[in-house]
N, C-alpha and C positions, 0 to 999 in steps of 0.2 A: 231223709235225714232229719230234717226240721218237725217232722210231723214226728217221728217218734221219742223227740224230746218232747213235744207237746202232750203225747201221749204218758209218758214218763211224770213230767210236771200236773198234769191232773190224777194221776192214780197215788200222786205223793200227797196230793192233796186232799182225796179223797181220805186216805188212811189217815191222815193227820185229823181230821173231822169226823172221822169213826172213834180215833182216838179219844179225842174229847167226850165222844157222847158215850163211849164205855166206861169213862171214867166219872162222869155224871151220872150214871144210873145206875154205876157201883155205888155210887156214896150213897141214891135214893134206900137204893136194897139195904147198906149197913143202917141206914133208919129204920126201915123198914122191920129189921131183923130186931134192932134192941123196942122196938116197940113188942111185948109180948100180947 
């Protein structure tokens, strides 16, 4: 039981830090893009 909240709590955590880093290299790429 314990081990699969722990499992839970790092895959939420994982996403959450994916999250970030998609949303920082969307914003690189809209640079990216207005740069012709």
């Amino acid at each position: 039981m314990r081990s699969i909240i722990l499992i839970s709590l790092k895959i939420r955590l994982n996403l959450h830090c994916s999250d970030k880093i998609v949303k920082r290299s969307a914003r690189v790429w809209r640079r990216f893009q207005t740069i012709p």
